[in-house]
Structure formats: structure tokens, C-alpha cells
Backbone as CSV, one residue per row, in Angstrom:
resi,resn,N_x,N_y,N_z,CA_x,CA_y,CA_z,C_x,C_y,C_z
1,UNK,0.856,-1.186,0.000,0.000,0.000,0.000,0.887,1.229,0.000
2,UNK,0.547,1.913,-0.580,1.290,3.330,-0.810,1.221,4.459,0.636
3,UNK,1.893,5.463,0.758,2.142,6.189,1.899,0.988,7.373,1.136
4,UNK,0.485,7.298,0.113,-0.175,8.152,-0.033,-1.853,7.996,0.749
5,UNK,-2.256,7.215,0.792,-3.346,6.021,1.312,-4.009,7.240,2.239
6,UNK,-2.974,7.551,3.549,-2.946,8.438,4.561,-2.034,9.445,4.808
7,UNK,-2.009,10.228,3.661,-1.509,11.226,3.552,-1.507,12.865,4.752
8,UNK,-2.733,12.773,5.569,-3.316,13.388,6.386,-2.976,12.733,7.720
9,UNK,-2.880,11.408,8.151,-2.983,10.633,9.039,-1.275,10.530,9.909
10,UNK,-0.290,10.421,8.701,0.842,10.444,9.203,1.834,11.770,9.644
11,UNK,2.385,12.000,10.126,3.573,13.083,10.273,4.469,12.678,10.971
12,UNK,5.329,12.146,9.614,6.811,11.951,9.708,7.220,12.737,11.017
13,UNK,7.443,14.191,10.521,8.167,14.867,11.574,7.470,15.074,13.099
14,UNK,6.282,14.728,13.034,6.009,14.141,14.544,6.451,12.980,15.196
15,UNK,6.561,11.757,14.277,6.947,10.370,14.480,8.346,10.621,14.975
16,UNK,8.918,11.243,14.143,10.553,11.346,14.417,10.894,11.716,16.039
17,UNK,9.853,13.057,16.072,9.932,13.515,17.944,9.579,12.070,18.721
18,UNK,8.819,11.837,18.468,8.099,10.669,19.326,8.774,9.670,19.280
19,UNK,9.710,9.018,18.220,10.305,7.456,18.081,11.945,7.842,18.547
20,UNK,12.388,9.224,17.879,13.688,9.517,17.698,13.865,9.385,16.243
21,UNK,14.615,10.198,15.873,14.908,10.110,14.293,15.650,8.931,13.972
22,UNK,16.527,7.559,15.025,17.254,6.888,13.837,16.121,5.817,13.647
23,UNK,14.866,5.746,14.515,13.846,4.865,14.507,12.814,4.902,13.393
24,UNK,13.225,6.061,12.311,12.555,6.192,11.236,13.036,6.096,9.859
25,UNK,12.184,5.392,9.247,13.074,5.334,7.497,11.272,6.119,6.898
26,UNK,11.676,6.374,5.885,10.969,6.861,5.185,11.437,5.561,3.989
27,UNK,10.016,4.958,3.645,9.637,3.687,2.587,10.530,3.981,1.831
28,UNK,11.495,3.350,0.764,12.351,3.531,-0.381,11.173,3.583,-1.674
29,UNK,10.279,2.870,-1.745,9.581,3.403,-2.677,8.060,2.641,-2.241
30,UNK,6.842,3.441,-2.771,5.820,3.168,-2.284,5.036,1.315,-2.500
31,UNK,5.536,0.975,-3.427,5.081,-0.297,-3.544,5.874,-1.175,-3.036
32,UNK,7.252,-0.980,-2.319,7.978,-2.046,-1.759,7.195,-2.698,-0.574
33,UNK,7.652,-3.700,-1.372,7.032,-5.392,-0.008,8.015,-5.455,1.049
34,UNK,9.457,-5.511,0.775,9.927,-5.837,1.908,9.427,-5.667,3.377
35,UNK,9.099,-6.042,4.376,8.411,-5.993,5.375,9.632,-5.791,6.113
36,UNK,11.078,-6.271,6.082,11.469,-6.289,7.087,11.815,-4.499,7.357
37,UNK,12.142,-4.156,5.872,12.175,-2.756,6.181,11.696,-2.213,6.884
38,UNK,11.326,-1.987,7.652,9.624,-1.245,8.587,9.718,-0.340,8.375
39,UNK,8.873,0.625,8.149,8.667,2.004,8.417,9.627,2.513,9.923
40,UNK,9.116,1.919,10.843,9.604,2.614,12.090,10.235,1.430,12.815
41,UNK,11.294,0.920,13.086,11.681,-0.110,13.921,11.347,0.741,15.440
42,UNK,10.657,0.085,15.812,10.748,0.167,17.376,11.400,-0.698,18.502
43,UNK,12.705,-0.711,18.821,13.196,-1.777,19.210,13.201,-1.288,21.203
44,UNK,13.098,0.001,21.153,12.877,0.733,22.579,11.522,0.381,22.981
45,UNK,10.327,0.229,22.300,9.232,-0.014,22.368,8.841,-1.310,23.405
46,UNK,9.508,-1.879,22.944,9.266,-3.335,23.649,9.439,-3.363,25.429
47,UNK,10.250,-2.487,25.447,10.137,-2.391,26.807,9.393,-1.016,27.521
48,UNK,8.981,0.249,27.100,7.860,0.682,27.039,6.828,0.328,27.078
49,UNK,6.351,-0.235,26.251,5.207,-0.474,25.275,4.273,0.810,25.279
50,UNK,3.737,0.336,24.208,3.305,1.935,23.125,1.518,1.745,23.866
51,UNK,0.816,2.952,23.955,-0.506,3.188,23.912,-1.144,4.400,23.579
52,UNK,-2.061,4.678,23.552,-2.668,5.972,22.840,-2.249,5.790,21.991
53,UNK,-2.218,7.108,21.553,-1.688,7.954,20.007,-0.075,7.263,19.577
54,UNK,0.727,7.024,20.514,1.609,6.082,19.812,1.647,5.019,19.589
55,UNK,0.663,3.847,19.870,0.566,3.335,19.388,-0.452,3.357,18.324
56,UNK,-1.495,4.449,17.985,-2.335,4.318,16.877,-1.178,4.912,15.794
57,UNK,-0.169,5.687,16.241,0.937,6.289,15.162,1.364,4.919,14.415
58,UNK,1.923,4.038,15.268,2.445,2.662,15.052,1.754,2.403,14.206
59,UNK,0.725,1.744,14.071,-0.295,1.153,13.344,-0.584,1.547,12.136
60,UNK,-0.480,2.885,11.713,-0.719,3.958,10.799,0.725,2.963,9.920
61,UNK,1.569,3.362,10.859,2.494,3.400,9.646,3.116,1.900,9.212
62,UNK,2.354,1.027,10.102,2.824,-0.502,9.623,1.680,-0.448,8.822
63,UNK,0.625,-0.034,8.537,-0.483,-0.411,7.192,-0.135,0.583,6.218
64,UNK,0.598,1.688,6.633,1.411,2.394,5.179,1.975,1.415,4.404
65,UNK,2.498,0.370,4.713,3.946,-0.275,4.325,3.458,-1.585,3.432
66,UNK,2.167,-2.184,4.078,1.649,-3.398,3.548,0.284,-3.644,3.997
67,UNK,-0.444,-4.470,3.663,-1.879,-4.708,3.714,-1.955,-5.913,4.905
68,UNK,-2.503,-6.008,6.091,-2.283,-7.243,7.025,-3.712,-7.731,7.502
69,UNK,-3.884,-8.701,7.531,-5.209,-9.415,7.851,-5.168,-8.834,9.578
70,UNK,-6.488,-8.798,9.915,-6.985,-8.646,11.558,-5.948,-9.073,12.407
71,UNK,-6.167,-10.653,12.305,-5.106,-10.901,13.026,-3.787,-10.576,13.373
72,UNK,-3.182,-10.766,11.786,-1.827,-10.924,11.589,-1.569,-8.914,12.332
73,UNK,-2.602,-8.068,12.241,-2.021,-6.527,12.963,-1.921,-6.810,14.151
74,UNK,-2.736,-7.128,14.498,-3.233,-8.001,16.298,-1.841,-8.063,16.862
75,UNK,-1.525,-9.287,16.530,0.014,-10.038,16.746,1.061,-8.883,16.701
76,UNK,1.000,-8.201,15.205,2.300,-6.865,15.331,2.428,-6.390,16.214
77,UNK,1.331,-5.461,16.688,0.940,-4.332,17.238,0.866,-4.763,18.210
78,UNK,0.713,-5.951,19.030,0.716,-6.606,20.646,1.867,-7.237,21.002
79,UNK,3.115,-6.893,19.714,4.112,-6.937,20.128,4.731,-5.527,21.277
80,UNK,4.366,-4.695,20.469,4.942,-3.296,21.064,4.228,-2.965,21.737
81,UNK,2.876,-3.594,22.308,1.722,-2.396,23.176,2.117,-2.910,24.597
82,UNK,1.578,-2.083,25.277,1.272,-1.797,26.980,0.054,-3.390,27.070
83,UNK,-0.662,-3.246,26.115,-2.085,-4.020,26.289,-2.462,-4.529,25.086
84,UNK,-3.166,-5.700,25.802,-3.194,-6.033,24.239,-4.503,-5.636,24.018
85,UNK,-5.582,-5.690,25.813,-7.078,-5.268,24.781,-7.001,-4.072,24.054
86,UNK,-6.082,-2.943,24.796,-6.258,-1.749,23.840,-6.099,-1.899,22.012
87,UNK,-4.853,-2.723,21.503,-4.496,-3.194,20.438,-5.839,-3.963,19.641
88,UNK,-6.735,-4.396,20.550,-8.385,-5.197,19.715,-8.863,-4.186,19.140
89,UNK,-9.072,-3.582,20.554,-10.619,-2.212,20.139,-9.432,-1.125,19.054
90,UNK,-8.327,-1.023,18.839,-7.959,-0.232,17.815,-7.650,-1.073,16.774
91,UNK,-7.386,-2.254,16.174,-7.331,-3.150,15.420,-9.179,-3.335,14.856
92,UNK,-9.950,-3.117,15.848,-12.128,-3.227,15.157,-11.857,-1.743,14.834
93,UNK,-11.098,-0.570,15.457,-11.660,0.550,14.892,-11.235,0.950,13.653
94,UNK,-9.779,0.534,13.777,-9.366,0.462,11.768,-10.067,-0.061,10.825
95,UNK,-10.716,-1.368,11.317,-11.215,-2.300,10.318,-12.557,-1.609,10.205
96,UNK,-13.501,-1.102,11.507,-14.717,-0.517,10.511,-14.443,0.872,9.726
97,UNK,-13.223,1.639,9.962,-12.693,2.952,9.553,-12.470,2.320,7.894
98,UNK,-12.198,1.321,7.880,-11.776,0.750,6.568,-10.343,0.550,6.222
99,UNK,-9.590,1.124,7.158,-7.830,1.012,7.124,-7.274,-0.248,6.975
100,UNK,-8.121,-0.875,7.901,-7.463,-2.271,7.476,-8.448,-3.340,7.408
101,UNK,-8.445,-4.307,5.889,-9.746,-4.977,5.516,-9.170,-5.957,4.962
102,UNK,-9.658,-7.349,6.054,-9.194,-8.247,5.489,-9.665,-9.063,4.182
103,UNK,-11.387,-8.488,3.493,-11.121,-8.419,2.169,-10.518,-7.764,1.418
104,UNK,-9.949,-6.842,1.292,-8.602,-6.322,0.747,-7.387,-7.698,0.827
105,UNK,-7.006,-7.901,2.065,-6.255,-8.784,2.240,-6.452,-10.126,1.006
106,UNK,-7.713,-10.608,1.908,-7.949,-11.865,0.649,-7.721,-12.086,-0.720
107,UNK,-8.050,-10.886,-1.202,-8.259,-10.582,-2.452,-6.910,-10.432,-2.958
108,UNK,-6.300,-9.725,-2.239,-4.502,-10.167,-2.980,-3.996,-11.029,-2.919
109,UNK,-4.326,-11.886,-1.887,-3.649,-13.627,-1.735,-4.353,-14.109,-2.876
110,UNK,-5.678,-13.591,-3.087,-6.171,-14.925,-4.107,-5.477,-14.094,-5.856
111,UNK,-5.159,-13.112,-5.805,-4.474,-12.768,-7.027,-2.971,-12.872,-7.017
112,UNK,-2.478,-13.121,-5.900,-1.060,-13.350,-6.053,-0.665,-15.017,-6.259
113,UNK,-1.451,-15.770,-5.682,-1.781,-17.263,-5.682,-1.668,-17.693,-7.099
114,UNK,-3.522,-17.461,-7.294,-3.557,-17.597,-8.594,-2.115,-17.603,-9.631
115,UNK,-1.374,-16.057,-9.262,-0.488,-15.263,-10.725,1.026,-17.051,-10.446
116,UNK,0.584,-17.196,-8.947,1.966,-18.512,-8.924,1.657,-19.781,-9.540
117,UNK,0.255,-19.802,-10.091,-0.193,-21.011,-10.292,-1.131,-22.012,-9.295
118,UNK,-1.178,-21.113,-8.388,-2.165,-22.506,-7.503,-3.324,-22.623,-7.474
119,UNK,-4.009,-23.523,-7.125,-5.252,-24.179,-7.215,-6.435,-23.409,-5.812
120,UNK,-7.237,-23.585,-6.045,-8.109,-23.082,-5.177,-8.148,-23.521,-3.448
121,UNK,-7.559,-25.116,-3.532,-7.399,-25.240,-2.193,-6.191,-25.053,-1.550
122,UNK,-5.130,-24.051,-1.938,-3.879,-23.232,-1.786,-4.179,-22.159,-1.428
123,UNK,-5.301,-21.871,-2.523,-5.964,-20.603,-1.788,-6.336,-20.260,-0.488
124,UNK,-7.415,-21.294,-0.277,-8.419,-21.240,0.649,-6.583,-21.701,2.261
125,UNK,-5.787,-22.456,1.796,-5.016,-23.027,3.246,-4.209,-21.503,3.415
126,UNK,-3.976,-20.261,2.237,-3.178,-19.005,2.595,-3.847,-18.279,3.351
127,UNK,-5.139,-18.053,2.980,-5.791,-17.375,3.860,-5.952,-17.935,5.736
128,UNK,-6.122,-19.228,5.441,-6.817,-19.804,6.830,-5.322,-19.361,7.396
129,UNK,-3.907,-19.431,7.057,-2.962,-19.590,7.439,-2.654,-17.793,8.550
130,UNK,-3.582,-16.990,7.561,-3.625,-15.239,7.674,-4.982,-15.232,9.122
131,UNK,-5.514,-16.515,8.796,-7.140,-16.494,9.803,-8.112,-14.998,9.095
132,UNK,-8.241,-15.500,7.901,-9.097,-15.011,7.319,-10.110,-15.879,6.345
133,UNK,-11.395,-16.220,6.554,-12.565,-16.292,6.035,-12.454,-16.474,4.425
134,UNK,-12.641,-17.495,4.428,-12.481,-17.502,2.703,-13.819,-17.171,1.971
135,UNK,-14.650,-17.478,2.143,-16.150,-17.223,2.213,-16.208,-15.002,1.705
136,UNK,-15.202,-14.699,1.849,-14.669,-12.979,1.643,-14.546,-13.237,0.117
137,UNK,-14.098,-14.067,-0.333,-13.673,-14.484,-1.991,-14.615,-15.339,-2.517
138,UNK,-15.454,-16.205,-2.240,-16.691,-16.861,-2.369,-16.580,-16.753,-4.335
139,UNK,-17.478,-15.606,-4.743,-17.765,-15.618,-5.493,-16.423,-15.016,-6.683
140,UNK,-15.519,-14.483,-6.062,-13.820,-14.905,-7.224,-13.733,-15.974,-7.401
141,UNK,-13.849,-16.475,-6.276,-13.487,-18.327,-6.595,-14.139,-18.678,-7.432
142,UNK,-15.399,-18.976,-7.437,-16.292,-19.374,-8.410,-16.213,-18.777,-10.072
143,UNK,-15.633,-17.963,-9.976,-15.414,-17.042,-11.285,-14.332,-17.470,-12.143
144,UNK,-13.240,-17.982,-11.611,-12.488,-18.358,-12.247,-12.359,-20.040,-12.715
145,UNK,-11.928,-19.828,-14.113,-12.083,-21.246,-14.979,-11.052,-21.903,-14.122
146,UNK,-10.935,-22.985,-13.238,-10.176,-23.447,-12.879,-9.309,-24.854,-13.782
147,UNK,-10.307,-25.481,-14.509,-9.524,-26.337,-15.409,-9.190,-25.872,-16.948
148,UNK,-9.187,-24.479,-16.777,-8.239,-23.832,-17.715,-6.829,-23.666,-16.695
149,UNK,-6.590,-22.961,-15.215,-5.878,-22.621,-14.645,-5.230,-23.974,-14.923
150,UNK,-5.664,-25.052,-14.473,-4.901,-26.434,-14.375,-4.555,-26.743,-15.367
151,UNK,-4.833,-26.685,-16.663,-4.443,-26.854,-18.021,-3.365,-25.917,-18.628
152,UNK,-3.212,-25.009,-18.421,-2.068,-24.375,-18.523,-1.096,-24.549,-17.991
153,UNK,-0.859,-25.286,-16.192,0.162,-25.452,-15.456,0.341,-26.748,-16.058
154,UNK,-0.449,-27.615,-16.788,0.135,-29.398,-17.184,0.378,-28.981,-18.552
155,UNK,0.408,-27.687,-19.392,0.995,-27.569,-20.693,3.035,-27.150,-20.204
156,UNK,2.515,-26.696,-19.556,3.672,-25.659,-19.029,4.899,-26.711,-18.656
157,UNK,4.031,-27.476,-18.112,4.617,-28.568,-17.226,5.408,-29.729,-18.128
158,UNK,4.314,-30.236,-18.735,4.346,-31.674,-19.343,3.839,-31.689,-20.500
159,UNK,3.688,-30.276,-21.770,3.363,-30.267,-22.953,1.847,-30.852,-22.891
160,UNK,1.613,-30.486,-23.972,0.322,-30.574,-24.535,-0.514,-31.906,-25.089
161,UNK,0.294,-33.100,-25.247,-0.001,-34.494,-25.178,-0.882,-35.149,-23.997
162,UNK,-1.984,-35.798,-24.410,-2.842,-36.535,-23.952,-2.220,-37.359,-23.626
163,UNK,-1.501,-37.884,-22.244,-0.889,-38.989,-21.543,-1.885,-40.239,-21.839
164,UNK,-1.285,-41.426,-21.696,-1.963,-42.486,-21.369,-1.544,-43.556,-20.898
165,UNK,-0.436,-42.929,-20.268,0.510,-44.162,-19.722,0.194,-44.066,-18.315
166,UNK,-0.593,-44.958,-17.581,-0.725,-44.472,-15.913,0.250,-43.823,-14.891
167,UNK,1.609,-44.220,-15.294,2.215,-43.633,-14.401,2.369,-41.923,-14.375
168,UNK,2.401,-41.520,-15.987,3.284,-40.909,-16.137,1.575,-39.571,-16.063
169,UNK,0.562,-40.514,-16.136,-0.916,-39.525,-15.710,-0.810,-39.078,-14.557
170,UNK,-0.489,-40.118,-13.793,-0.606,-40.132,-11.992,0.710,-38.915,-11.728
171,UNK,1.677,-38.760,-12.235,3.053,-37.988,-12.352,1.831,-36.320,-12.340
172,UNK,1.185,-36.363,-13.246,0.230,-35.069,-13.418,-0.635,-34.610,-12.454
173,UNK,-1.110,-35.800,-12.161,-2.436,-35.765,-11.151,-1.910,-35.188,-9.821
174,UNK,-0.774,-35.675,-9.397,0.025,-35.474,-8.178,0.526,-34.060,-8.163
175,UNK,1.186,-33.437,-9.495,1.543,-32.359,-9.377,0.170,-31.418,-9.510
176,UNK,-0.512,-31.483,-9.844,-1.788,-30.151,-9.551,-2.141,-30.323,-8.498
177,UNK,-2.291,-31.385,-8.034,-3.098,-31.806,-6.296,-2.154,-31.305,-5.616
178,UNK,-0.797,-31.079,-5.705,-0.127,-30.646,-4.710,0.014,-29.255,-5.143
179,UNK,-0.381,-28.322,-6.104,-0.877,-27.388,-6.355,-2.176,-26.453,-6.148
180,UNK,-2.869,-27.442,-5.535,-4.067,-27.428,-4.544,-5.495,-27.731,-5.884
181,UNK,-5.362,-28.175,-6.744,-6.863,-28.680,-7.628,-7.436,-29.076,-7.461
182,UNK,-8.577,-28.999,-7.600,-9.288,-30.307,-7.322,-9.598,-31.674,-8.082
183,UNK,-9.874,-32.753,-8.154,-9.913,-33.993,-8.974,-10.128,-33.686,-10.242
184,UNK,-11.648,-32.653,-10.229,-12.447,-32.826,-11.285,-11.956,-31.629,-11.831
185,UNK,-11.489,-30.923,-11.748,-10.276,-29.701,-12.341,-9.113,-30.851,-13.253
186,UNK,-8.616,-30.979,-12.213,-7.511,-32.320,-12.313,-7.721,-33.221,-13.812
187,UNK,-8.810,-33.712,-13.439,-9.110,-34.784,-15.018,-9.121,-34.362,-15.878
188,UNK,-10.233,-33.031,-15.882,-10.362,-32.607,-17.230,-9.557,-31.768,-17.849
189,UNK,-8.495,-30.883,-17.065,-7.165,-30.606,-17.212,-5.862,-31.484,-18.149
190,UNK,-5.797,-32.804,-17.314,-5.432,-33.341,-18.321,-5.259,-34.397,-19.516
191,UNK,-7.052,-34.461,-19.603,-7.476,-34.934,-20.405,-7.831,-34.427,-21.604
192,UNK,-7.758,-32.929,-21.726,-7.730,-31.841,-22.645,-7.194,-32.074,-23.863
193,UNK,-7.804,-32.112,-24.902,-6.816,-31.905,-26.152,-6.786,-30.288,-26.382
194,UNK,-5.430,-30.374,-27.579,-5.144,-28.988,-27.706,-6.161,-28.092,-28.830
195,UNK,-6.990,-28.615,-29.013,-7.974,-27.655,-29.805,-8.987,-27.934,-29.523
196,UNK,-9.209,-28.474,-28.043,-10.285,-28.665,-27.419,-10.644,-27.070,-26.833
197,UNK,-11.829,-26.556,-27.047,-12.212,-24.907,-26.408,-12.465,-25.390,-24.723
């Protein structure tokens, strides 16, 4: 997520008073993933621990940096707090504020998934892994041709030939299933001919 998001919400040069200036980086560029980068290492924090306004500062600027399911802020942010109930009721007030939404969340696991090749029940184990609700993607899921998805990873894979040698089927079957497919994805995947629509 970009630092532009909350453009109003942050001030650097307040953070800096409040953390100390070497406790601050300013993002190298707005779409970087790296996580370990943090916005603000708080390594003084831990034995403090943060509440109020510094820790809603905190929070601000770890969802500048990346998109995090309920939980997974929960856990951050109850690293560095005084409390952890305080860290709930400001973790529900982001989420109905809209700051942080773990359909947002979902929705990039299931497009980043997908872009790696995996199958729908890869999907559904990334999310549970985030403790987010798959039932949020319901109807993406359903949207997408999945034994096209699977047919492209067994072209990719193992060319475009109609196997018929059991082993070397079962060799196929194994690799999408462990790609998360399902059977009936699975079969007709690669049972496909190539000018089959």
C-alpha cells in the first residue's frame, strides 16, 4: 500500500519527535514489499510499550507499508503495546474505519496465488494460514475457470499431449493436487486436447 493512502494521518516529523529520528526510514519506494524494512523499527518499544496515540501512530504506519489481515495486525501491534485489549478495540476501529480490511487482504492472496499457479485449495489453506474467512472471496473463486488454470500449469509442465501411460498420468495428477486442484479440475485438465475450447 502506498504512503499516499494516509496522507493526512501520518507526520513523519512528529513520528521522528516521538520514536527519535534513527527509529525512522521513510519507505524507499511506495510499492515495496519488503516488510522487514519497517517504516519505524521500534526496538525501545518493547520495553515501554506503546498506547494511545503512539501506538495508533504505530499502526498507521505498519499499514502504510503493507496490507495485514486482523489478526496478523493483532500479533504486530501486541508486540509493542502496553495491552493487548487496547491493540483489539484499535485493530475493530481500523477495520470498521476501513484502514485495514481483510477483504482487501484476501483478495490479494487470491491474485497473487492464482499469478503462482495454484489451485483453489492453496488458496483457501493461505488465507486460513492469515485467519481469514475464505467465504470474503466466495464468489472470485467461483469465477475463475479453474480447469483452464490447471491446463495451462500441465501444458507448461508436461506439454500438450494426452498422456496415457498411468504412471506418467498419476506424475500429473500429483503435481496439480499438490498445487491445490481439485480432482475434477484435475481430469479434465489433463485430459484436454489442444484444440479442445
Amino acid at each position: 500500500m502506498s504512503q499516499s493512502k494516509f496522507p493526512k494521518l501520518l507526520d513523519y516529523d512528529n513520528l521522528k519527535q516521538e520514536f527519535g529520528t534513527s527509529h525512522i526510514e521513510h519507505a524507499p519506494s511506495p510499492d515495496a514489499t519488503d516488510h522487514h524494512n519497517a517504516v519505524i523499527e521500534v526496538e525501545s518499544a518493547q520495553n515501554t510499550g506503546l498506547t494511545g496515540s503512539r501506538l495508533r501512530s504505530y499502526a498507521f504506519a505498519v499499514l502504510t507499508r503493507k496490507e495485514f489481515s486482523k489478526a496478523e495486525l493483532i500479533e504486530k501491534l501486541a508486540t509493542y503495546a502496553a495491552n493487548r485489549e487496547e491493540v483489539i478495540d484499535l485493530v475493530n476501529e481500523l477495520s470498521e474505519q476501513n484502514y485495514q480490511s481483510d477483504q482487501r487482504v484476501a483478495e490479494i492472496v487470491l491474485s497473487s496465488q492464482k499469478r503462482k499457479g495454484k489451485g483453489p485449495q492453496r488458496i483457501k489453506l493461505a488465507l486460513k494460514n492469515k485467519k481469514i474467512n475464505s467465504e470474503l472471496i466466495q464468489e472470485e473463486l467461483k469465477e475463475i475457470d479453474w480447469v483452464e488454470q490447471a491446463y495451462q500449469l500441465k501444458i507448461k509442465k508436461f506439454g500438450t499431449t494426452v498422456e496415457k501411460d498411468p504412471k506418467l498420468k498419476a506424475k500429473q495428477i500429483r503435481f496439480l493436487q499438490y498445487r491445490g486442484f481439485d480432482m475434477d479440475a484435475i481430469m479434465k485438465a489433463i485430459n484436454k486436447k489442444e484444440d479442445e475450447e
